[in-house]
Structures are given as structure tokens and as C-alpha cells.
TORLO-804099 format. One record per residue (C-alpha): y, z, x; residue in three letters. Coordinates in steps of 0.1 Angstrom, whole numbers, plus 5000, padded with zeros to 4 digits. Example, Ala and Ser with C-alpha at 12.3 -4.5 7.8 and 13.67 -1.06 7.14 Angstrom:
<rs>
@yy:4955	zz:5078	xx:5123	residu:ALA;
@yy:4989	zz:5071	xx:5137	residu:SER;
</rs>
This chain:
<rs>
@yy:4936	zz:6498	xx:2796	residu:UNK;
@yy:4952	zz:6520	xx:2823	residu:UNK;
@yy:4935	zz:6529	xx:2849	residu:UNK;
@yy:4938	zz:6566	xx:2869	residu:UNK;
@yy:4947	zz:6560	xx:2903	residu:UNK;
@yy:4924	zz:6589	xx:2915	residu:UNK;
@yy:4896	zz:6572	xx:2897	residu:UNK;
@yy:4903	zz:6542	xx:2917	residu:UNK;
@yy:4901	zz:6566	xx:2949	residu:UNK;
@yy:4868	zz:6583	xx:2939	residu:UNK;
@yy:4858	zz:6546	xx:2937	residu:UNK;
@yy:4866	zz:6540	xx:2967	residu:UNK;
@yy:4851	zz:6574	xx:2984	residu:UNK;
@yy:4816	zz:6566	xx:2974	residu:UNK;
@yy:4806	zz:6540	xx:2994	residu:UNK;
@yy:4793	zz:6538	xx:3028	residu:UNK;
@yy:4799	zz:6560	xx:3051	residu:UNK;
@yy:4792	zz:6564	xx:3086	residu:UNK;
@yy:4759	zz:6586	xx:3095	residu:UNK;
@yy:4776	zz:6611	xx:3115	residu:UNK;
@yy:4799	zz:6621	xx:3078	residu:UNK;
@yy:4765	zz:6622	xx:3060	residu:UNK;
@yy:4757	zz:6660	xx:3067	residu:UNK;
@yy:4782	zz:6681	xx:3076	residu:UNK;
@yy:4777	zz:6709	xx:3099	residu:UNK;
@yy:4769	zz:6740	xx:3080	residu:UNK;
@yy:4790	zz:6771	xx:3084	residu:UNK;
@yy:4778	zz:6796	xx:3110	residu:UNK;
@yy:4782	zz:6825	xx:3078	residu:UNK;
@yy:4763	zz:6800	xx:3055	residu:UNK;
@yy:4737	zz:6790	xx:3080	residu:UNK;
@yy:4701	zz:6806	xx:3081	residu:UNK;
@yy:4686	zz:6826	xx:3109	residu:UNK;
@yy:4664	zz:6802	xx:3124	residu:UNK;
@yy:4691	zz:6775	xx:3126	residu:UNK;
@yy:4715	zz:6802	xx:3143	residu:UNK;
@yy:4688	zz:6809	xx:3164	residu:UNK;
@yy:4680	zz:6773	xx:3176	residu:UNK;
@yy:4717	zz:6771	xx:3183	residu:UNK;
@yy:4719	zz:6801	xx:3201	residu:UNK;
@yy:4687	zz:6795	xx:3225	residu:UNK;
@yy:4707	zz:6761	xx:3230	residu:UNK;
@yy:4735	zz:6777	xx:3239	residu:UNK;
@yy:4755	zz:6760	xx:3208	residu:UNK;
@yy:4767	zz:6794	xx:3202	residu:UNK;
@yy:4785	zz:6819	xx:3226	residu:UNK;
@yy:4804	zz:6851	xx:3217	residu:UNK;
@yy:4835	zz:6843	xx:3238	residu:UNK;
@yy:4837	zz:6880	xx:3244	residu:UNK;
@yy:4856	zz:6889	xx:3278	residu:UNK;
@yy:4841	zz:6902	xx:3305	residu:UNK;
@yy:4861	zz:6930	xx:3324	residu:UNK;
@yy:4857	zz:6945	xx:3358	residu:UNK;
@yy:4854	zz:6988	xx:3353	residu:UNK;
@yy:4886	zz:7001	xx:3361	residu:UNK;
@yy:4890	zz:7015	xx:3397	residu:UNK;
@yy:4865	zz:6987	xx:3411	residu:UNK;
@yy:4881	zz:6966	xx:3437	residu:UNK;
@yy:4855	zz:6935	xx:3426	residu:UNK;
@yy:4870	zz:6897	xx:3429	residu:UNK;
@yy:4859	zz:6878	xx:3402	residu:UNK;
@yy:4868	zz:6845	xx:3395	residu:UNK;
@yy:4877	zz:6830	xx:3354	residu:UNK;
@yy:4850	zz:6809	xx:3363	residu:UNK;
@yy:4825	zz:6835	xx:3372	residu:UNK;
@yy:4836	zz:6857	xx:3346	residu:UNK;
@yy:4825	zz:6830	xx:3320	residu:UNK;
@yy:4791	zz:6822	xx:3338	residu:UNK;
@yy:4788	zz:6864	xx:3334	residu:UNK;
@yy:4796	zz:6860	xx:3298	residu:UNK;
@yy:4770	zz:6836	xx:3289	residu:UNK;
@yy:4751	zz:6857	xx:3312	residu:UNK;
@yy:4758	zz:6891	xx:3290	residu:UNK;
@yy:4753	zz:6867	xx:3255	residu:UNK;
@yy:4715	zz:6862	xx:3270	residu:UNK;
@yy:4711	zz:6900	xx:3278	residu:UNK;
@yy:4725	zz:6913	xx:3248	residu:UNK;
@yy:4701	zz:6886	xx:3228	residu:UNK;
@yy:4669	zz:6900	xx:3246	residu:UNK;
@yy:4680	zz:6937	xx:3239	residu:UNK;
@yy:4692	zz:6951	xx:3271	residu:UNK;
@yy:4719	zz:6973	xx:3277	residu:UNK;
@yy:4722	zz:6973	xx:3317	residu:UNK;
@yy:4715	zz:6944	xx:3336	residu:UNK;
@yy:4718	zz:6937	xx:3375	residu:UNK;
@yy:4733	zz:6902	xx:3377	residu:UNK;
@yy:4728	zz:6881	xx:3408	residu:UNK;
@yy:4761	zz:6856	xx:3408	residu:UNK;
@yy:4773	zz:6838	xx:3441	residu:UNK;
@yy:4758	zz:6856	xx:3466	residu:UNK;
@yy:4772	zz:6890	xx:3450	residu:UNK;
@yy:4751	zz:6913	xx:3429	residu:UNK;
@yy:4768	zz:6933	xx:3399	residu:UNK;
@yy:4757	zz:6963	xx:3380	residu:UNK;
@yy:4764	zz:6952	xx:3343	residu:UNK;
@yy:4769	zz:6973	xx:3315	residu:UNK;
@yy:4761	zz:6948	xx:3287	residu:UNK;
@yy:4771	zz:6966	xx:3252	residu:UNK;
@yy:4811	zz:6973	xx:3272	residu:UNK;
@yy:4808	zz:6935	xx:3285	residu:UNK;
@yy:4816	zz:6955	xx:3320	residu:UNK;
@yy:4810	zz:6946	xx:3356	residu:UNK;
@yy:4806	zz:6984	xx:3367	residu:UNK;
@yy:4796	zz:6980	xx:3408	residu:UNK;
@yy:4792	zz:6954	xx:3431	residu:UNK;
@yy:4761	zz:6957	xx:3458	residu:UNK;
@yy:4765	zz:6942	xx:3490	residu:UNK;
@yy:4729	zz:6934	xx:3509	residu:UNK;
@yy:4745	zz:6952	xx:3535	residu:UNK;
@yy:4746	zz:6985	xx:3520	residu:UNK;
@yy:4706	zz:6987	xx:3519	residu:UNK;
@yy:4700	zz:7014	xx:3493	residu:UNK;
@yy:4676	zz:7016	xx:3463	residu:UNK;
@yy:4691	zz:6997	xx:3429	residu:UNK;
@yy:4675	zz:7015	xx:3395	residu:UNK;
@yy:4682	zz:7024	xx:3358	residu:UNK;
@yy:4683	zz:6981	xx:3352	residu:UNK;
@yy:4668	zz:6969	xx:3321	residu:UNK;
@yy:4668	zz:6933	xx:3332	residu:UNK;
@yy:4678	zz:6912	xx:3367	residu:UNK;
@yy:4698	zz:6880	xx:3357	residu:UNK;
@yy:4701	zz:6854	xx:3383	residu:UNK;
@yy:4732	zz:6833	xx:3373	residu:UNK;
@yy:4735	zz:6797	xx:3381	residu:UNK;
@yy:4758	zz:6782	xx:3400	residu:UNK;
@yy:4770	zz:6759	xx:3374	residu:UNK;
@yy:4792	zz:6757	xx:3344	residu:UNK;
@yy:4788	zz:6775	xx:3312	residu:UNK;
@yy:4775	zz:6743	xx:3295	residu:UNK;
@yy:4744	zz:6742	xx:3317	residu:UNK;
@yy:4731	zz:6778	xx:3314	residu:UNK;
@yy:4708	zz:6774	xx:3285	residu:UNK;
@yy:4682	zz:6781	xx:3306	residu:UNK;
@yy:4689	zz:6818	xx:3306	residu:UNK;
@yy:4682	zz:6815	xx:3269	residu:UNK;
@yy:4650	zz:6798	xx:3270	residu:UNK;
@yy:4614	zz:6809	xx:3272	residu:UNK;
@yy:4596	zz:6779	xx:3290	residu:UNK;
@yy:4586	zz:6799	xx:3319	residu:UNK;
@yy:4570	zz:6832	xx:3303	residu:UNK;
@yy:4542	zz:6843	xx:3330	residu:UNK;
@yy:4516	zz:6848	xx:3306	residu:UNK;
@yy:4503	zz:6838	xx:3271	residu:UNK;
@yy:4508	zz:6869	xx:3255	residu:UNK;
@yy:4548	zz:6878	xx:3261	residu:UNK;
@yy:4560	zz:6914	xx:3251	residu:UNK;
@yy:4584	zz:6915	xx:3223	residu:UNK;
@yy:4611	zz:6932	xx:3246	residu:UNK;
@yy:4606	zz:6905	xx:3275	residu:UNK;
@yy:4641	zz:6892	xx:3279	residu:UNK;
@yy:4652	zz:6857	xx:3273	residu:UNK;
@yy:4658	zz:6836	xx:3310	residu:UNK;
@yy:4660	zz:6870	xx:3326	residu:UNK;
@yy:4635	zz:6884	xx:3357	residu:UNK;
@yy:4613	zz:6909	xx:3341	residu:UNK;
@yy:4593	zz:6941	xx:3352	residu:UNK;
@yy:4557	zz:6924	xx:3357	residu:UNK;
@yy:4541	zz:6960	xx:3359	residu:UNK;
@yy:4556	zz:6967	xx:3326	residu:UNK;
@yy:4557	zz:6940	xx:3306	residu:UNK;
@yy:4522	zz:6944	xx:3313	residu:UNK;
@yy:4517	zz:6980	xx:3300	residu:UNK;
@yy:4539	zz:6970	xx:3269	residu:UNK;
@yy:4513	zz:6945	xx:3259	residu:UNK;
</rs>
């Protein structure tokens, strides 16, 4: 009797295995919404997009900043918004969140009137790893939240209100 040396291997494949080879992870175009989505408000999942500065601004942004504004920009876009005034280091940015574009930087100094924002995202000072709290929704301020209340971000009390 001869024996098939790949039937020796498949032999050899089925036994134990460690726990970790048990399930693999499944692939993000296989995978169902509400897995994608506890990913996502885990921050397992970010789009990697660039972020840009609007040409013609003379704004200084570190690659570290830039990324904290991406993750920043993935929360935004996740809750729906398309124009967002982030508050990073001190600095406050007009985002437009769709272009993944840091249109205007506003100093405290210049004391004018900031409008036409959809959300206010205040940025932690930490690394990209440790901003899934701008995805989370722990701290909504009442029982009933809107369906457009943004995910991490500073809302409009007065109209989340009305929308509810």
C-alpha cells in the first residue's frame, strides 16, 4: 500500500491548533454591517485618506496632526457632516470634510463670529490609536439622541433639541 504524501500532510493539518488560527478574521468585503460597524466605532477601521491643506493657505501642519485630523474627518464623515470646525493644538481649522481639506485656520486673536459648521471636533492630543472616543456615544446629553447627532463630536444643544 502506498501512501500519498499529501494525505499524510492533511493528516498532519488537522490536529490541534492554536486558538488564535481557529477563526480567521473575515474580510472587510465579506464582513456584515454590524461587525464593520463595531470595528469602525473601535476605531479598527480608518480610511487612510490624506488630509490636505486648501491651496493658498499658509497653515503648518504637522504628519502627526494631519493623521489625528484624519481620524478626526473618518468620525465626521461617519456622523454625516460635511463642514466641521476642528479644535487641534491650540489651533482651530475650518474643515471641509467630503475634500478631506483644512480650508482656514482661526486664531483667538482675530475675534470674529465662526458659522456655516455642521459639527465642532475637539481633537486629542494623542495618537491615532487612542481617538476612539471621537467614535463613541457614551456621553450623549440625553436619552433620546437625534439620528443626525454626530458621533464624539460637540453638538448644537438648541437643535438637537428641535430635531427630536
Amino acid at each position: 500500500m502506498t501512501l500519498n504524501p499529501l494525505d499524510l500532510l492533511r493528516q498532519l493539518g488537522s490536529g490541534v491548533r492554536p486558538a488564535a488560527a481557529e477563526k480567521p478574521a473575515t474580510p472587510i468585503d465579506q464582513a456584515g454591517f454590524a461587525e464593520l460597524l463595531s470595528k469602525v466605532q473601535a476605531g479598527g477601521i480608518a480610511s487612510n485618506e490624506p488630509v490636505q491643506v486648501a491651496p493658498g493657505q499658509r497653515i503648518e501642519l504637522s504628519t502627526e496632526q494631519l493623521q489625528r485630523l484624519g481620524v478626526a474627518i473618518d468620525a465626521a464623515e461617519a456622523a454625516g457632516h460635511h463642514r466641521v470646525l476642528a479644535l487641534i493644538d491650540g489651533q482651530a481649522l475650518t474643515i471641509d470634510v467630503p475634500g478631506r481639506m483644512v480650508m482656514e485656520s482661526h486664531s483667538a486673536a482675530d475675534a470674529r463670529l465662526l458659522t456655516d459648521f455642521d459639527a465642532v471636533i475637539s481633537v486629542p492630543n494623542t495618537g491615532t490609536k487612542d481617538l476612539r472616543a471621537l467614535f463613541s456615544r457614551a456621553d450623549r446629553p440625553h436619552a433620546n439622541p437625534s439620528p443626525l447627532a454626530a458621533l464624539g463630536t460637540i453638538r448644537n444643544r438648541s437643535l438637537s433639541d428641535i430635531v427630536n
